[in-house]
Every structure is written in C-alpha cells, then in structure tokens.
CHARMM-style PDB file with segment names, atoms N, HN, CA, C and O in Angstrom:
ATOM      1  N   UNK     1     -22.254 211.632  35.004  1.00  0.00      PROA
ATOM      2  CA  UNK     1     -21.321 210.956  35.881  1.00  0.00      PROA
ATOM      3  C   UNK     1     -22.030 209.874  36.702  1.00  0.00      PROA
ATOM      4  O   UNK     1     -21.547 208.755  36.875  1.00  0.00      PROA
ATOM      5  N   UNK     2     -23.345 210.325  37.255  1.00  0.00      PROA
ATOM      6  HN  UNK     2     -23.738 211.234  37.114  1.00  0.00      PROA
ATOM      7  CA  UNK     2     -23.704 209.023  38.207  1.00  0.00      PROA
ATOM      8  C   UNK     2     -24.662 208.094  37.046  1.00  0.00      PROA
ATOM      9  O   UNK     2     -25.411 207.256  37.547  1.00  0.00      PROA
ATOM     10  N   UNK     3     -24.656 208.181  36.026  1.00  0.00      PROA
ATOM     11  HN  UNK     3     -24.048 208.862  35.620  1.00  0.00      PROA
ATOM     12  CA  UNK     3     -25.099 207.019  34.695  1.00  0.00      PROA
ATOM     13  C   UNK     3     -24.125 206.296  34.875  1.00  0.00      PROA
ATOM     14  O   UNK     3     -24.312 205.110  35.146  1.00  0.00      PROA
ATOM     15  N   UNK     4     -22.740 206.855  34.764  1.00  0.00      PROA
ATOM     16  HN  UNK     4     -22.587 207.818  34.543  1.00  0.00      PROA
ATOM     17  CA  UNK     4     -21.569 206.157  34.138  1.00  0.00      PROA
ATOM     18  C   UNK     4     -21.058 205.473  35.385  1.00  0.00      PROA
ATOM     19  O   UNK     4     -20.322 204.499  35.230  1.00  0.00      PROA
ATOM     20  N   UNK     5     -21.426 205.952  36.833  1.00  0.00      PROA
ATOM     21  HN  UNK     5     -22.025 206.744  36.959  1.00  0.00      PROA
ATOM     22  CA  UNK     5     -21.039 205.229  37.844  1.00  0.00      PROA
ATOM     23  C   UNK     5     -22.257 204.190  38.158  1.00  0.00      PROA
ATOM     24  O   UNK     5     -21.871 203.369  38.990  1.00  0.00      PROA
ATOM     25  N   UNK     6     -23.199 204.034  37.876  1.00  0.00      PROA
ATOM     26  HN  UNK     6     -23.513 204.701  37.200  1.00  0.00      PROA
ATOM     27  CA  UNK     6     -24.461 202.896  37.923  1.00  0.00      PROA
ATOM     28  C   UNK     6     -23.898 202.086  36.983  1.00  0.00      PROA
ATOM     29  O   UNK     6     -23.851 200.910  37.342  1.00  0.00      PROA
ATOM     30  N   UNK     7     -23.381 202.353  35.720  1.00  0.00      PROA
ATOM     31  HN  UNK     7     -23.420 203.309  35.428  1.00  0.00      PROA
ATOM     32  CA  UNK     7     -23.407 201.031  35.115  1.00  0.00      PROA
ATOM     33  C   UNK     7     -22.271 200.180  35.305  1.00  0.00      PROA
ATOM     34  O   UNK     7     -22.235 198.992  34.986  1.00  0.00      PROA
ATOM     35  N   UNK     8     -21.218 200.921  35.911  1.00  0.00      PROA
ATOM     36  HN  UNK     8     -21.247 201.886  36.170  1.00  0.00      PROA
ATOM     37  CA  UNK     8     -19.760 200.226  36.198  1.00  0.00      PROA
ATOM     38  C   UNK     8     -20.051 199.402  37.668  1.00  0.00      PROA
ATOM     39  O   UNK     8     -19.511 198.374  38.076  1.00  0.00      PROA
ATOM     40  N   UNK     9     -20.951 200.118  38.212  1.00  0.00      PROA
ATOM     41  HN  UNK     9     -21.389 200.953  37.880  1.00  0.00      PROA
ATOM     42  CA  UNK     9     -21.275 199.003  39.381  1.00  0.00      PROA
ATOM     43  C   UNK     9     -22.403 198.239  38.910  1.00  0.00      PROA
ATOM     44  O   UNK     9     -22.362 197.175  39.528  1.00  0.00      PROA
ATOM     45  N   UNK    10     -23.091 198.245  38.365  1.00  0.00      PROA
ATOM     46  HN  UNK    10     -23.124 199.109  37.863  1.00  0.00      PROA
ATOM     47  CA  UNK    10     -23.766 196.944  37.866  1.00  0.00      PROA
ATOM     48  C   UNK    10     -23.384 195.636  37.455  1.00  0.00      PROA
ATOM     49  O   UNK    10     -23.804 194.542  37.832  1.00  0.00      PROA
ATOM     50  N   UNK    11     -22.333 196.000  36.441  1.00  0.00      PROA
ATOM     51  HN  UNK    11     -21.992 196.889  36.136  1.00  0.00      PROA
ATOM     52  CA  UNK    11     -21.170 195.313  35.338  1.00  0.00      PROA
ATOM     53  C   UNK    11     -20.106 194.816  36.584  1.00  0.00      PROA
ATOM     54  O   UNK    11     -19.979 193.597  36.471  1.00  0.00      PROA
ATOM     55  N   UNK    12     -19.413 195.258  37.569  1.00  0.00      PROA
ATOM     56  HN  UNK    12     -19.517 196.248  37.661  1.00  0.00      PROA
ATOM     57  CA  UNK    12     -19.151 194.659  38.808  1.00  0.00      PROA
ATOM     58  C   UNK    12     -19.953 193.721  39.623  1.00  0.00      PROA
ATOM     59  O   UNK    12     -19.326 192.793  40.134  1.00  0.00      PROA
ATOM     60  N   UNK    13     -20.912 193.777  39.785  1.00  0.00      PROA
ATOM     61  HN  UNK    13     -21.421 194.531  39.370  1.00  0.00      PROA
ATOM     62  CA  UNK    13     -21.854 193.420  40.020  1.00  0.00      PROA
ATOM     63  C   UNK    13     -22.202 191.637  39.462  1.00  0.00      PROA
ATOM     64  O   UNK    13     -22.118 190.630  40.165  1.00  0.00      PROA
ATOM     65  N   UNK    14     -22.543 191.711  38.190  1.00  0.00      PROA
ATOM     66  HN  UNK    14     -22.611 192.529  37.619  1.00  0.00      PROA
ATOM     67  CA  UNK    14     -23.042 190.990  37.129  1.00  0.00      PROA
ATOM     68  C   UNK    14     -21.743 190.031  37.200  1.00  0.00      PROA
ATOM     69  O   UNK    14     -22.066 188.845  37.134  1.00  0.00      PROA
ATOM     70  N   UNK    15     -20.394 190.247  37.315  1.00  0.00      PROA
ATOM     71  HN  UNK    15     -20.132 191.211  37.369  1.00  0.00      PROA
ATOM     72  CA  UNK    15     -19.156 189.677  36.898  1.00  0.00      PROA
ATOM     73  C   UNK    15     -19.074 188.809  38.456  1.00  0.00      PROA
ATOM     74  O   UNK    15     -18.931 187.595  38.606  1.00  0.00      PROA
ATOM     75  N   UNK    16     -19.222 189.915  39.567  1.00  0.00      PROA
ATOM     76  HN  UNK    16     -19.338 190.901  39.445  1.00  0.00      PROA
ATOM     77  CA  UNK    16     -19.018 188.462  40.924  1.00  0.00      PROA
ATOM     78  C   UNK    16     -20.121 187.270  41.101  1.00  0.00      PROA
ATOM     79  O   UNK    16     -19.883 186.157  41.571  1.00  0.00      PROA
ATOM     80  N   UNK    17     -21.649 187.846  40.520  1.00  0.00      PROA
ATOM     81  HN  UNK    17     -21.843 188.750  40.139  1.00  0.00      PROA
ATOM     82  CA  UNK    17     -22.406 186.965  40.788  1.00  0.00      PROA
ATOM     83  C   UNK    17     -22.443 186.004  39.181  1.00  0.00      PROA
ATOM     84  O   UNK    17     -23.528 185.469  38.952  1.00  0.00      PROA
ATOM     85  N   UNK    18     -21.397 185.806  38.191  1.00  0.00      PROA
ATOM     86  HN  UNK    18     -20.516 186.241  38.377  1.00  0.00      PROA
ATOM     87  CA  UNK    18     -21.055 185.024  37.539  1.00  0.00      PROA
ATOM     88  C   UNK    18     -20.246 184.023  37.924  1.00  0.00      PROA
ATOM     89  O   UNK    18     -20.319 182.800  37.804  1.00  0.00      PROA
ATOM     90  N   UNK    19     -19.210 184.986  38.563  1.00  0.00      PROA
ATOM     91  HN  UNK    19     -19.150 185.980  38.661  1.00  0.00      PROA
ATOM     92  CA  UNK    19     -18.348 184.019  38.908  1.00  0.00      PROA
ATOM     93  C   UNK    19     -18.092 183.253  40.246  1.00  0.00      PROA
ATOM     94  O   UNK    19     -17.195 182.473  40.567  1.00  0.00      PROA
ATOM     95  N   UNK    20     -19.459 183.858  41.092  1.00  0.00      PROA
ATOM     96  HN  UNK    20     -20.188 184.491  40.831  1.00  0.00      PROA
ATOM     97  CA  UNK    20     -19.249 183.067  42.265  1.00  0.00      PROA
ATOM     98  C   UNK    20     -20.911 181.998  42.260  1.00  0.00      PROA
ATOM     99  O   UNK    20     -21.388 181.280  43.139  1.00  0.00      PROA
ATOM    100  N   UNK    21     -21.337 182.291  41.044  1.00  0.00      PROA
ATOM    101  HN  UNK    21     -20.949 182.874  40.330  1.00  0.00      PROA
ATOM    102  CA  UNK    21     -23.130 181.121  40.897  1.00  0.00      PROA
ATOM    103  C   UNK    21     -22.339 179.814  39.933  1.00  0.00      PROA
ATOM    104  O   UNK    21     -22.426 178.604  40.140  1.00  0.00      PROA
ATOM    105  N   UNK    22     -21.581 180.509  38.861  1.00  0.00      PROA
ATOM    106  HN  UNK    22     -21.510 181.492  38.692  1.00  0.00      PROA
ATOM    107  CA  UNK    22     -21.260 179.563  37.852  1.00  0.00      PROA
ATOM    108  C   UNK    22     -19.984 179.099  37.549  1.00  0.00      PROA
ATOM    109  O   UNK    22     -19.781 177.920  37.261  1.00  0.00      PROA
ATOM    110  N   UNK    23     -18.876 180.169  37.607  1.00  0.00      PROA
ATOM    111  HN  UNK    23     -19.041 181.127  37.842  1.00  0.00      PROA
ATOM    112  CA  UNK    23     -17.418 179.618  37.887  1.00  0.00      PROA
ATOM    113  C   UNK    23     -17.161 178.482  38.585  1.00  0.00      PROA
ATOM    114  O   UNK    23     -16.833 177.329  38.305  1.00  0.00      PROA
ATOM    115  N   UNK    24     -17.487 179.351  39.944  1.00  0.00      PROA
ATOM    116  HN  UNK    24     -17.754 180.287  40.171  1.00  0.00      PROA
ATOM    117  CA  UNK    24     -16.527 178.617  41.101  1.00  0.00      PROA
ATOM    118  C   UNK    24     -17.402 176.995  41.454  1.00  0.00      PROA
ATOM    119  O   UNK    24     -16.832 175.904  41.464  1.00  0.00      PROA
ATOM    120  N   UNK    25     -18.677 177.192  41.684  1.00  0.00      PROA
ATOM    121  HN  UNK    25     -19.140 178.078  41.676  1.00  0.00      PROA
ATOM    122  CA  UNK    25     -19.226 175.783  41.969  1.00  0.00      PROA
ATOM    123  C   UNK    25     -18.997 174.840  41.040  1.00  0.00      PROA
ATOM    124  O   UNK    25     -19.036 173.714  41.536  1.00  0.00      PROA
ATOM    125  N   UNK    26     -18.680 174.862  39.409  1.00  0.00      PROA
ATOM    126  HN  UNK    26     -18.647 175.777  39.006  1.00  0.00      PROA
ATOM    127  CA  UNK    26     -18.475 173.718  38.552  1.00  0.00      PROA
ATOM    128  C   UNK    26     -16.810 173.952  38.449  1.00  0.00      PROA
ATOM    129  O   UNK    26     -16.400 173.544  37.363  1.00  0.00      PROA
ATOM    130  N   UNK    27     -16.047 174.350  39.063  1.00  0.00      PROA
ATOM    131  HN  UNK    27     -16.380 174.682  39.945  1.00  0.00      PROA
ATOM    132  CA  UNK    27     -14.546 174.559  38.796  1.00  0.00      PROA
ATOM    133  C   UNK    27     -14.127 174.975  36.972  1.00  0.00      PROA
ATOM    134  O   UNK    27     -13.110 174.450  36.518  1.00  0.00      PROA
ATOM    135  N   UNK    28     -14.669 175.577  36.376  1.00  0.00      PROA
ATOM    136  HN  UNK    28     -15.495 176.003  36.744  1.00  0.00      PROA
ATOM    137  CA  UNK    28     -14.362 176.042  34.860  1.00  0.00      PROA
ATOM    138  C   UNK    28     -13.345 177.189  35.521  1.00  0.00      PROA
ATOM    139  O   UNK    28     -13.290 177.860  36.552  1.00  0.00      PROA
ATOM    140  N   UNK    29     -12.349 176.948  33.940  1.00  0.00      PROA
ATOM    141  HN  UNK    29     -12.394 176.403  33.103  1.00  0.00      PROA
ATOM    142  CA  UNK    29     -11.388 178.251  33.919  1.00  0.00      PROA
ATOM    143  C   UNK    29     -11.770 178.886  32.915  1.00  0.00      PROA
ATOM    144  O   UNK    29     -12.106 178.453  31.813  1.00  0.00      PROA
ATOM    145  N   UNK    30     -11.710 180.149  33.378  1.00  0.00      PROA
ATOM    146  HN  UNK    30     -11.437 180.500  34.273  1.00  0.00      PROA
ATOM    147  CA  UNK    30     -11.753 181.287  32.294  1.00  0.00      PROA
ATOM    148  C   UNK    30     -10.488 181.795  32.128  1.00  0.00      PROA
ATOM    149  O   UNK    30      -9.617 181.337  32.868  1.00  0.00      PROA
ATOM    150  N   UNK    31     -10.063 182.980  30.999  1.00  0.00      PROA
ATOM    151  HN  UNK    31     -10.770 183.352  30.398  1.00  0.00      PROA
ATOM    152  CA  UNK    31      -8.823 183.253  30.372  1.00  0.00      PROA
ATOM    153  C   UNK    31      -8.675 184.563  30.972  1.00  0.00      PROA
ATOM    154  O   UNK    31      -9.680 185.177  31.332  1.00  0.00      PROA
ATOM    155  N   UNK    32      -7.627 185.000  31.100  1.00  0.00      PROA
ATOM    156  HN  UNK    32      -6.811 184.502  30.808  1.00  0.00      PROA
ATOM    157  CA  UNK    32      -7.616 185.914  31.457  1.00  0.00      PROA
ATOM    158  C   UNK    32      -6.785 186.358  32.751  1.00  0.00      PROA
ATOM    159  O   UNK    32      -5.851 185.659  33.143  1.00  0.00      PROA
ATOM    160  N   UNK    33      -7.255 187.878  33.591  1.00  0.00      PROA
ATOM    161  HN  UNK    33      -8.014 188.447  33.273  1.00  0.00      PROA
ATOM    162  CA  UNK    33      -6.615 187.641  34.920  1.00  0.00      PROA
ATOM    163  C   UNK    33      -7.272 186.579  35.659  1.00  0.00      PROA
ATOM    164  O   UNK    33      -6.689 185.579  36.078  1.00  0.00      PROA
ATOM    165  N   UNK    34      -8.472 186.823  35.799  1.00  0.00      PROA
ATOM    166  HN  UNK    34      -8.946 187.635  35.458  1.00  0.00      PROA
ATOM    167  CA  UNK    34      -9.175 186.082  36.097  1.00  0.00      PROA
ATOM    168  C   UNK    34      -8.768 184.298  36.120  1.00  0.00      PROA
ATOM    169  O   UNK    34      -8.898 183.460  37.012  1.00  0.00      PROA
ATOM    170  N   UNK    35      -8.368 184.227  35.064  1.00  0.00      PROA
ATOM    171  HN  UNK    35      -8.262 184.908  34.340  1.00  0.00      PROA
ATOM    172  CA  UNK    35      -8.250 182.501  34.660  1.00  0.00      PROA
ATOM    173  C   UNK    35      -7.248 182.154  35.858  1.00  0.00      PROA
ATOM    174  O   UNK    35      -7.355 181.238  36.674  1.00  0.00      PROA
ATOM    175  N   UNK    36      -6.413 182.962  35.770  1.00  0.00      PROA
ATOM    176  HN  UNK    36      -6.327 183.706  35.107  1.00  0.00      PROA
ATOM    177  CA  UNK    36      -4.696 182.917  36.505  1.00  0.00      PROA
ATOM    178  C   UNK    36      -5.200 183.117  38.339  1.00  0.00      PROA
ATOM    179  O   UNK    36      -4.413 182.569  39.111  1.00  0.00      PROA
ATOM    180  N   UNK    37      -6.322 183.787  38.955  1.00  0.00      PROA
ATOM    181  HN  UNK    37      -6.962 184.233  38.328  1.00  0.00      PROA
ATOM    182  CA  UNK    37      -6.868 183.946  39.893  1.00  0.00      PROA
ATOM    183  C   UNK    37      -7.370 182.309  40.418  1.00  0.00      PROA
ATOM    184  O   UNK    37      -7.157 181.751  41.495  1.00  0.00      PROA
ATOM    185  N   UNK    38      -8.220 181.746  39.013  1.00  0.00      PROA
ATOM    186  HN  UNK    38      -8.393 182.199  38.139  1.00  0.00      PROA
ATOM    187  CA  UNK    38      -9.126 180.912  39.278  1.00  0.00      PROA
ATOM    188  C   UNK    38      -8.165 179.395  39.884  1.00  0.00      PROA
ATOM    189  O   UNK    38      -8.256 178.417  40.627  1.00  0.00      PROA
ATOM    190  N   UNK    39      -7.156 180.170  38.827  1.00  0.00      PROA
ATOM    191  HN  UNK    39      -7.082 180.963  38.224  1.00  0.00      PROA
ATOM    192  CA  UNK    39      -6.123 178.672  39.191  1.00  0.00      PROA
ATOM    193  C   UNK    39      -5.339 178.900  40.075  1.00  0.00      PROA
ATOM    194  O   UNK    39      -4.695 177.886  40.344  1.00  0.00      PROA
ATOM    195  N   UNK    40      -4.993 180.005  40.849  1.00  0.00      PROA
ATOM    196  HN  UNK    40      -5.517 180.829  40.631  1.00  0.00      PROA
ATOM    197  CA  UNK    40      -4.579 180.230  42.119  1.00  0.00      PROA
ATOM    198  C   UNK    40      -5.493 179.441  43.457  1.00  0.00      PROA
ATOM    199  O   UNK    40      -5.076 178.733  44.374  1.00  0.00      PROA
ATOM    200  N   UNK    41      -6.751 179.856  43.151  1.00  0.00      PROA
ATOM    201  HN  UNK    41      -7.089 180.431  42.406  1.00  0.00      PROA
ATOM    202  CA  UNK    41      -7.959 179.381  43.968  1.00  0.00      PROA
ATOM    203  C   UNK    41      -7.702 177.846  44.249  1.00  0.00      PROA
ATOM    204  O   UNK    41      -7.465 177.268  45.310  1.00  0.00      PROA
ATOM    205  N   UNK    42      -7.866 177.218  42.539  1.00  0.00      PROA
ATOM    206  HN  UNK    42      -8.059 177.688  41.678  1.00  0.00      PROA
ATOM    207  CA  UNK    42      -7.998 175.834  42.995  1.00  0.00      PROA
ATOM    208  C   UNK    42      -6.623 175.101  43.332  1.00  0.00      PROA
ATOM    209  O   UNK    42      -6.559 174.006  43.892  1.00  0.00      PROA
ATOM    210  N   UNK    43      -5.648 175.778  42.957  1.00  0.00      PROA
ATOM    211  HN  UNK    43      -5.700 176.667  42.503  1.00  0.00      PROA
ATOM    212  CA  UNK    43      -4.174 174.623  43.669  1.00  0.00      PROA
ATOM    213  C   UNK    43      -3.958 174.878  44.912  1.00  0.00      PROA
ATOM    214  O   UNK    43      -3.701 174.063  45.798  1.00  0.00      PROA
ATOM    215  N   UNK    44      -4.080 176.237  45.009  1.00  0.00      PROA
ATOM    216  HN  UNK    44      -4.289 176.899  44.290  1.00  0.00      PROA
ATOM    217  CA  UNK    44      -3.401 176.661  46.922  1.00  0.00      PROA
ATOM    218  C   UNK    44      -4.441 177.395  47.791  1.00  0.00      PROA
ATOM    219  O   UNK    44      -4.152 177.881  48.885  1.00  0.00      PROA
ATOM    220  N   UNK    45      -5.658 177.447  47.246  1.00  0.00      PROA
ATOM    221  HN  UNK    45      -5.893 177.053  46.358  1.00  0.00      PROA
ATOM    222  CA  UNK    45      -6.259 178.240  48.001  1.00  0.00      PROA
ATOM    223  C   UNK    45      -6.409 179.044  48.257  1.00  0.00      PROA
ATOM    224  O   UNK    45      -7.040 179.092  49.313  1.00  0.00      PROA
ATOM    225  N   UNK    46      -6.078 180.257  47.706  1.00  0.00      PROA
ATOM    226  HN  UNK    46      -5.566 180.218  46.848  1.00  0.00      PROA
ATOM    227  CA  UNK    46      -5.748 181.683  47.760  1.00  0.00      PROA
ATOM    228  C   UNK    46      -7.228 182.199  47.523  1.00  0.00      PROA
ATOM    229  O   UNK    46      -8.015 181.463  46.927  1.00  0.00      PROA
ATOM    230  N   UNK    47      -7.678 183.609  48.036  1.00  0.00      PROA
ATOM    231  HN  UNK    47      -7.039 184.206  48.520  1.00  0.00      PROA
ATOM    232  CA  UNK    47      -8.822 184.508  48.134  1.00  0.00      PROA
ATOM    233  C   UNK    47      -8.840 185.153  46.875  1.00  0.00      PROA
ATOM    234  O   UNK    47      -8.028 185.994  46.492  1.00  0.00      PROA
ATOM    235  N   UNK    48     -10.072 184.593  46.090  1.00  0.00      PROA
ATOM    236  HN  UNK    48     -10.731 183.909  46.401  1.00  0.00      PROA
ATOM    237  CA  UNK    48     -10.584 185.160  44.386  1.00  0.00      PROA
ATOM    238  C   UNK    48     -10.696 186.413  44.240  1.00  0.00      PROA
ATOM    239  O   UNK    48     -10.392 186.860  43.134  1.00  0.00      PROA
ATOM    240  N   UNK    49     -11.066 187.163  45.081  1.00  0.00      PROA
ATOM    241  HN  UNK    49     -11.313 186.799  45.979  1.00  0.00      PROA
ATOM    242  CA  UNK    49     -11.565 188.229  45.231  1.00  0.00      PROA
ATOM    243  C   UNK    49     -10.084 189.282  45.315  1.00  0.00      PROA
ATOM    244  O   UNK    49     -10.102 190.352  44.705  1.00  0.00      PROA
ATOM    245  N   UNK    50      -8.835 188.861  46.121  1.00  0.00      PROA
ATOM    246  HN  UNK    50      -8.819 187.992  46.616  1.00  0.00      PROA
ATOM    247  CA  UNK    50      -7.232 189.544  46.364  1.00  0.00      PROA
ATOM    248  C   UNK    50      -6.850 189.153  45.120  1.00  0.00      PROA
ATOM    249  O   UNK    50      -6.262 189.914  44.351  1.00  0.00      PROA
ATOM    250  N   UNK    51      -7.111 188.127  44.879  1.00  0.00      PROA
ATOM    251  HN  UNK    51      -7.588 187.508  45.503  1.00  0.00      PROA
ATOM    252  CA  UNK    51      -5.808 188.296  43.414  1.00  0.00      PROA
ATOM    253  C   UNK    51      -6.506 188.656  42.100  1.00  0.00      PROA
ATOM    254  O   UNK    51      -5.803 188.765  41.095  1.00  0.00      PROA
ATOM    255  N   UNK    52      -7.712 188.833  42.026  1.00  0.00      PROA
ATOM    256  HN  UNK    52      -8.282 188.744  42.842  1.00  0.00      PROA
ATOM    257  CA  UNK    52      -8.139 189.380  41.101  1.00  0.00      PROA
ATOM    258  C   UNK    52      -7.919 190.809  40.835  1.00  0.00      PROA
ATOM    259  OT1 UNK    52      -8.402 191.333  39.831  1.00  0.00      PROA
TER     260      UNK     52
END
C-alpha cells in the first residue's frame, strides 16, 4: 500500500511540475481535461489547479 501510495504521489507530482515549467509559460494546449482547464486559464482566467 505505501509503494502504491509513493508512486501516485510522485506521478502527481511529475504532472504539476510539467505543467506549471512547460505548459503554462509557452501557452501549449494539451487534450484532454486538462486541455479544457488550460483553455479556461487562458480566456478568463480561471485557477488550473480548481478546474482540473
């Protein structure tokens, strides 16, 4: 159980500091919920982190 809880927070982990080093500073969309988050972000401003 705490293997399987280290790697799900790692993989959490790995996914915000993707998307807040390389996403967000060059404005790329990704697919996904995510994509639909990203484009929330850039038209109105909304918090990446709530609508994800």
């Amino acid at each position: 159980m705490l293997k399987k809880l280290t790697f799900i927070s790692l993989g959490g982990m790995f996914i915000a500091i993707g998307i807040n080093v390389f996403i967000l500073p060059l404005h790329l969309i990704n697919g996904g919920v995510i994509g639909i988050s990203l484009l929330l972000n850039y038209t109105w401003g909304f918090n990446l982190g709530l609508t994800i």
